[in-house]
N, C-alpha and C positions, 0 to 999 in steps of 0.2 A: 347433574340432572340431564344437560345435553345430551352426553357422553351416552347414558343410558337408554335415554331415547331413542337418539340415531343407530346405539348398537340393535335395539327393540327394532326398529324399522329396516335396516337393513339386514338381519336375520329372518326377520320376516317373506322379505322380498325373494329373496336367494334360496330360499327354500323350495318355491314352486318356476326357479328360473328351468327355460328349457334353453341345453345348447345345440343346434344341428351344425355341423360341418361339412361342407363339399368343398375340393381341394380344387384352384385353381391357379394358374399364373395369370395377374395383374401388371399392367406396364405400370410404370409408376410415373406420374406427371402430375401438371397444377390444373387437373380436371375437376372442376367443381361438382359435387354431391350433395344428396340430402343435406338436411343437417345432420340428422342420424346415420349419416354412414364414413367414412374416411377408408387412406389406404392407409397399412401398419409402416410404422416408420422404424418402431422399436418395441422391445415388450421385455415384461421383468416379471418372471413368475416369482410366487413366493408360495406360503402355505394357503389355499382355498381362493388364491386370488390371482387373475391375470393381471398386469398395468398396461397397459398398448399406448403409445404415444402415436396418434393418427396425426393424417394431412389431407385436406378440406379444401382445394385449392392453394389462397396461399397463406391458410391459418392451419394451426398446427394444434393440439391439444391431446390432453392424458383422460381416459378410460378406466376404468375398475369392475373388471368382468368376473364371473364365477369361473375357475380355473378354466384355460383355454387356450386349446393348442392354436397357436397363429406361427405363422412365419413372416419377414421382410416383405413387403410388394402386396399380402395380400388385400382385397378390398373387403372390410366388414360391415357388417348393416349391424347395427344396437338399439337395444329397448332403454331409455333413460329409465331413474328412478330417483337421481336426486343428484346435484350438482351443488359442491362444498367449492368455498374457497376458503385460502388458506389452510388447505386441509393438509397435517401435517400425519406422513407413515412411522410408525412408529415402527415395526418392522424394517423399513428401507433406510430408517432414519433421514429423512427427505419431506422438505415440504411442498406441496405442489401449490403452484399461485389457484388453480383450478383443475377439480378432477367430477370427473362426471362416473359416478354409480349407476351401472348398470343391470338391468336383472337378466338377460340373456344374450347373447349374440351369434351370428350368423354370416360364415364366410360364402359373399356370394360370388356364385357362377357364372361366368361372362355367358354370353350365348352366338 
């Protein structure tokens, strides 16, 4: 009954997610950010799903975006939509102690 749910909610979400991208280079440091934003430390596409492992200063945490081009360094701003712990990929076969669902993101621009 979970299972269905969250699948019900998260198809939901991701349906009307919007992604913009502008390409930047980010220095990467223990600069502290939103809480909705990090820079990509790492990222694992799969089918209809980014993973991005960000960094928040000096905490570190995994993402779950609607496919999306990222590279190493860059800084992304996210819209949450639901944050699982224990949430295991069956795809990845990997369990994350915490991944936060996303409905959009947004690589921003220095200025």
């Amino acid at each position: 009954m979970f299972k269905t749910l969250f699948a019900v909610i998260l198809s939901a979400s991701l349906i009307s997610f919007n992604v913009s991208a502008a390409y930047a280079e980010v220095p990467a440091g223990a600069e502290t950010f939103p809480a909705d934003e990090g820079i990509v430390v790492s990222s694992i596409d799969t089918a209809g799903y980014t993973y991005m492992e960000l960094a928040n200063g000096d905490k570190k945490f995994w993402i779950a975006a609607p496919t999306t081009k990222v590279e190493k360094g860059e800084h992304i701003r996210f819209v949450e939509n639901m944050k699982m712990h224990n949430f295991t990929s069956k795809t990845l076969n990997r369990t994350f102690n915490e991944l936060i669902f996303v409905t959009s993101t947004q690589i921003k621009v220095e200025k």
